[in-house]
C-alpha positions as CSV (number, residue, x, y, z in Angstrom):
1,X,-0.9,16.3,-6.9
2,X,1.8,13.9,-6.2
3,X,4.4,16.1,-8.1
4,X,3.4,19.5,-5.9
5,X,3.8,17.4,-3.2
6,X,7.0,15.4,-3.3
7,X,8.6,18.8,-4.3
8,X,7.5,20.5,-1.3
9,X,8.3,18.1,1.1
10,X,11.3,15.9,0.0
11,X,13.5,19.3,-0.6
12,X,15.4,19.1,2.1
13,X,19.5,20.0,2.5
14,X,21.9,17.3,3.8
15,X,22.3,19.9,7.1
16,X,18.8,20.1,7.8
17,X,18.0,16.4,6.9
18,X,20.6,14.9,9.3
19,X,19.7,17.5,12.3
20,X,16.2,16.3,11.9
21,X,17.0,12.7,12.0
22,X,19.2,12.9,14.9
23,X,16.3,15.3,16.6
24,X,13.1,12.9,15.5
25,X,14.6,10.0,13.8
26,X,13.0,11.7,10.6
27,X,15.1,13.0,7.7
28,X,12.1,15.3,6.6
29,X,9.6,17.8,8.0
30,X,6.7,16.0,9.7
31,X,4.9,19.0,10.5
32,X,5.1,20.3,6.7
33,X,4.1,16.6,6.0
34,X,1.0,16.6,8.1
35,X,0.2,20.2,6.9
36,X,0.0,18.9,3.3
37,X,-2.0,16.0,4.0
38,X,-4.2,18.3,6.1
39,X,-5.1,20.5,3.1
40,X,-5.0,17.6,0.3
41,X,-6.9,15.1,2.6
42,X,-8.7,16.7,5.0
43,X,-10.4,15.9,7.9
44,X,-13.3,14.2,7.5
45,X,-14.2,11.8,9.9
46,X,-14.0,8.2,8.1
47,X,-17.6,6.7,9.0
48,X,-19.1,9.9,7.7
49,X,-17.7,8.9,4.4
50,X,-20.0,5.9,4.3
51,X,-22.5,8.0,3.6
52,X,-21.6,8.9,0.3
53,X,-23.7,6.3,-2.1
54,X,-20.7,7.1,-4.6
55,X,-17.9,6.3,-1.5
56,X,-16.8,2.8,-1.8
57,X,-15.8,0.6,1.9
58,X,-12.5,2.1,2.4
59,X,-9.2,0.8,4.6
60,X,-5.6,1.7,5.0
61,X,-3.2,-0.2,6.9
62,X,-0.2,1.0,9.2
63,X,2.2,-0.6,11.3
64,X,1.8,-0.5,15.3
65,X,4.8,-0.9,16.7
66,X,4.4,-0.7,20.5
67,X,2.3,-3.7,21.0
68,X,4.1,-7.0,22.5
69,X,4.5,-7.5,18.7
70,X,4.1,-5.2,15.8
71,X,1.1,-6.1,13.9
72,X,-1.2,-4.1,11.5
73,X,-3.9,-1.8,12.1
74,X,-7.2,-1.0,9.8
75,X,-8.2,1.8,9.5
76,X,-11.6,1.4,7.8
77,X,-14.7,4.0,7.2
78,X,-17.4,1.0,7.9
79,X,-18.0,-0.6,10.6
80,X,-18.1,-5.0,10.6
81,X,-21.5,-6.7,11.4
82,X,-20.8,-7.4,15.3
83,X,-20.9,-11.1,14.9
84,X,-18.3,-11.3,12.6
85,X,-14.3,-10.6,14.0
86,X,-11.3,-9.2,12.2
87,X,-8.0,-10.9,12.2
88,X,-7.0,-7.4,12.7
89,X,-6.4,-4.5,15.5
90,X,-9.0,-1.9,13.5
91,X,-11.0,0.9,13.6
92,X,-13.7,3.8,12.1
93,X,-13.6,6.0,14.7
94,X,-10.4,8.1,13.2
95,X,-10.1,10.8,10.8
96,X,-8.8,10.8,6.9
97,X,-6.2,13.0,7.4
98,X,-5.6,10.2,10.6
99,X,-5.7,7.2,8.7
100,X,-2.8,8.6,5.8
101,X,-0.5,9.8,8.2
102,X,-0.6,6.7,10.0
103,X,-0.4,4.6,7.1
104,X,2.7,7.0,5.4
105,X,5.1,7.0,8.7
106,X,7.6,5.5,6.7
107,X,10.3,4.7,9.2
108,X,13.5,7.1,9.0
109,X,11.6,9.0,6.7
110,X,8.8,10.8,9.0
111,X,8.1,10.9,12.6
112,X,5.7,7.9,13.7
113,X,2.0,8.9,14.6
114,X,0.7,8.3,18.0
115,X,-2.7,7.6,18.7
116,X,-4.7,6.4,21.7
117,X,-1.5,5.7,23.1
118,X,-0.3,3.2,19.9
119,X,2.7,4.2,17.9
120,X,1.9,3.7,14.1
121,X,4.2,3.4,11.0
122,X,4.1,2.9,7.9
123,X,1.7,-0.2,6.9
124,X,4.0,-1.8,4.7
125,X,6.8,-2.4,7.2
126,X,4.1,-5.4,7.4
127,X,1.2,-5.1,4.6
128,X,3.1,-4.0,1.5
129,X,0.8,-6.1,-0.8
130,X,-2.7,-5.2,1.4
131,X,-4.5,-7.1,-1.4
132,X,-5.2,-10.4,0.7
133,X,-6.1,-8.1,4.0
134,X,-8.2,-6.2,1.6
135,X,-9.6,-10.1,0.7
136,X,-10.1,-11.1,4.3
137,X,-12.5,-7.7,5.0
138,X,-14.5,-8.2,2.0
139,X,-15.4,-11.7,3.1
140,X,-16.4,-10.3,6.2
141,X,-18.4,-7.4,4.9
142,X,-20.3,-10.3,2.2
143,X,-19.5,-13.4,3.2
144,X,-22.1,-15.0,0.7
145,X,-20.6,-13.3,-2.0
146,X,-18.6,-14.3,-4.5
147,X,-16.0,-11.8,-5.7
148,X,-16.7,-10.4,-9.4
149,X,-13.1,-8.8,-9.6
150,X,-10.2,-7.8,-7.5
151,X,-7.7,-5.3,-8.7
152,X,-4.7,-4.7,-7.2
153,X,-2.0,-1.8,-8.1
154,X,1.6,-1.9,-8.0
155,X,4.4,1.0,-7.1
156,X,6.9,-0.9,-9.9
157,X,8.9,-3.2,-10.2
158,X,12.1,-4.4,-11.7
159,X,13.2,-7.0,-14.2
160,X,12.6,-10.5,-12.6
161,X,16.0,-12.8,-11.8
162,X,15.3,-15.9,-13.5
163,X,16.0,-19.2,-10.9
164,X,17.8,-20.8,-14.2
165,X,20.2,-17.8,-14.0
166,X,21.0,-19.0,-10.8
167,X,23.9,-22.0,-10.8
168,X,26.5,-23.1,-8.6
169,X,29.5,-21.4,-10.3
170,X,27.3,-18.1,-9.5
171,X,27.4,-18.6,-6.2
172,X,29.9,-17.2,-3.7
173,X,32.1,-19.0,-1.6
174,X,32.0,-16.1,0.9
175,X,31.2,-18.1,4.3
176,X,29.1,-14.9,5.7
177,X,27.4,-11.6,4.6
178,X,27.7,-8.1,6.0
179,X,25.3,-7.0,8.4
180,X,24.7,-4.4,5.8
181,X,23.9,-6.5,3.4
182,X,21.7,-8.6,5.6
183,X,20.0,-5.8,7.0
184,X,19.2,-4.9,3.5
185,X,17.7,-8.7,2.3
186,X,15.6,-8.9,5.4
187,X,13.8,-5.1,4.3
188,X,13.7,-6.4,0.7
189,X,12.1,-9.8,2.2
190,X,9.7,-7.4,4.5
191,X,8.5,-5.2,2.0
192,X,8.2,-7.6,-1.1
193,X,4.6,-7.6,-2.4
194,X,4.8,-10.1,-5.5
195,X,4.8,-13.3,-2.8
196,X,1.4,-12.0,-2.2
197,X,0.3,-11.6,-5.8
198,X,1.9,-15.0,-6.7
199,X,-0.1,-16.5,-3.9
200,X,-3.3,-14.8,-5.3
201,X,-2.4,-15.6,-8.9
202,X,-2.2,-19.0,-8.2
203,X,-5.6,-19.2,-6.0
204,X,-8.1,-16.9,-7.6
205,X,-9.6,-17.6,-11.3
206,X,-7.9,-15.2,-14.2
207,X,-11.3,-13.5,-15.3
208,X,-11.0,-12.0,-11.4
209,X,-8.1,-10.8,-10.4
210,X,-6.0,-8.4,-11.9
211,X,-2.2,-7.4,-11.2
212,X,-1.3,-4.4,-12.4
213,X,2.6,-3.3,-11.8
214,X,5.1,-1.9,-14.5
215,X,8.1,-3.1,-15.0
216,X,11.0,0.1,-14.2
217,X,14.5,0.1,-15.6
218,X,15.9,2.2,-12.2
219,X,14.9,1.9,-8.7
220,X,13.0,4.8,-7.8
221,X,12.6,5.7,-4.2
222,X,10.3,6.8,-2.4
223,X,11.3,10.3,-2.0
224,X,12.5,10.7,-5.2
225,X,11.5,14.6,-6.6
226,X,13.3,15.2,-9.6
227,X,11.8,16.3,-12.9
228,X,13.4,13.8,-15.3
229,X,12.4,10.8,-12.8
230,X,9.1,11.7,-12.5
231,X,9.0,11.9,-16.0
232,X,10.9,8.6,-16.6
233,X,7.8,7.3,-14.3
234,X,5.2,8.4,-16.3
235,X,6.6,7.4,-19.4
236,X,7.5,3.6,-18.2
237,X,3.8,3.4,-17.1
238,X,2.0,4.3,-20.3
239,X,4.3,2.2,-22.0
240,X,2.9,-0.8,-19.5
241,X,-0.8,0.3,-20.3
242,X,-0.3,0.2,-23.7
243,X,1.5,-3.1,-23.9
244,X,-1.3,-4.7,-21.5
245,X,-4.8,-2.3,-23.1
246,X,-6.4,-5.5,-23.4
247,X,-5.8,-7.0,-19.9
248,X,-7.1,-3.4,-19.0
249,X,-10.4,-3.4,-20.8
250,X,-10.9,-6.8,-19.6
251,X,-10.6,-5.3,-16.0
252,X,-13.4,-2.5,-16.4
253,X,-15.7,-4.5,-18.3
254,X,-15.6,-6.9,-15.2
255,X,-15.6,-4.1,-12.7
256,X,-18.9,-2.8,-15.1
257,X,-21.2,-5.8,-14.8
258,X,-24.2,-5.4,-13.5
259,X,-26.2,-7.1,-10.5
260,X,-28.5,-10.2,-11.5
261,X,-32.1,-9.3,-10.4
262,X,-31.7,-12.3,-8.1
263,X,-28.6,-10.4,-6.5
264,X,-30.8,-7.2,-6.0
265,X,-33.7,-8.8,-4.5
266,X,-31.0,-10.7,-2.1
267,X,-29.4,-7.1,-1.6
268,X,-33.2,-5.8,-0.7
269,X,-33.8,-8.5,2.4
């Protein structure tokens, strides 16, 4: 799906690209964006969802940036227990097809998405790692509960920089840095999602958590639609499953267990 998707809608001439961004301060179709997610996502509204009995609780994040300052927004298909508060702007009174093109409004990429008057982008100008948000509306959903196993997905990653490698002859003895360059280390900073995993790894016991993220040799972007990448992707990911099976059986054998009896009668009242 993802490859018939990025081919459609990250095709796009230099001409065209530019004239857009200049126009809507997006490099690529919007409307050919929104059509896609219209016939891949649909329409559904999210609380109807719920109903499902095979439907898990279900959020995505975006990024409201009109506010007196940006902060995330949840957009969820349950609805909390009304004497228990968020930490979070939220809601479950959108659409599917509402919640994904808020969440994917990637800055210079697509259009933002208004909504009730808000302006939403993308949700991981804020929440690129949503694993301790998705933490924090779990505990309010089961607040008795304790938490049989957390998995949380990565988009890649790159080899990590060592702090031994780092010495003083390395470095500079520049006094300043480009604004280029600092724009560039703020977004890295911004959108960095191992803080949040090492802050998770740290807290929560092994036999719960699990951090799944392959290691890539290039950095792939986001809009990336050639064959040979998508291929190189695939290829660098089953070679990370194979090298971690184990740490992957380990997660669906946790994700498997069943309730106690004393869990369901608890469920029951």
């Amino acid at each position: 799906m993802y490859t018939e998707f990025g081919t459609k809608l990250f095709t796009q001439s230099p001409f065209w690209g530019v004239s857009n961004f200049v126009l809507n301060r997006a490099y690529y179709d919007t409307t050919m964006f929104e059509k896609l997610l219209k016939k891949f996502v649909g329409e559904t509204p999210l609380i109807q969802t719920n109903r499902d009995e095979n439907c898990p609780k279900l959020a995505s994040v975006s990024t409201v940036m009109n506010q007196n300052s940006i902060m995330p927004f949840v957009f969820r298909n349950y609805a909390l227990p009304s004497d228990r508060q968020s930490q979070y702007l939220g809601s479950c009174k959108y659409t599917l097809f509402e919640s994904v093109r808020a969440s994917g409004a990637a800055p210079t990429v697509f259009q933002e998405f208004c909504l009730d008057g808000m302006i939403h982008q993308d949700g991981g100008i804020l929440v690129n790692n949503p694993c301790a948000l998705a933490i924090h509306e779990a505990k309010l959903l089961w607040p008795n509960s304790d938490f049989q196993c957390i998995v949380s997905c990565g988009t890649g990653r790159h080899a990590p920089i060592s702090v031994a490698a780092y010495s003083s002859k390395s470095i500079s003895n520049a006094s300043s840095v480009s604004w280029k360059t600092l724009f560039n280390r703020i977004l890295e900073s911004a959108t960095d999602t191992e803080a949040v995993h090492t802050m998770l790894n740290d807290l929560l016991p092994p036999d719960v958590y699990f951090r799944f993220n392959p290691y890539l040799t290039d950095i792939i972007p986001m809009h990336e639609n050639k064959a040979e990448k998508i291929i190189q992707l695939r290829e660098e990911t089953a070679l990370y499953i194979r090298r971690n099976e184990e740490k992957f059986v380990d997660a669906a054998n946790n994700l498997l267990i069943k309730r106690t009896a004393t869990q369901k009668i608890k469920d029951f009242l």
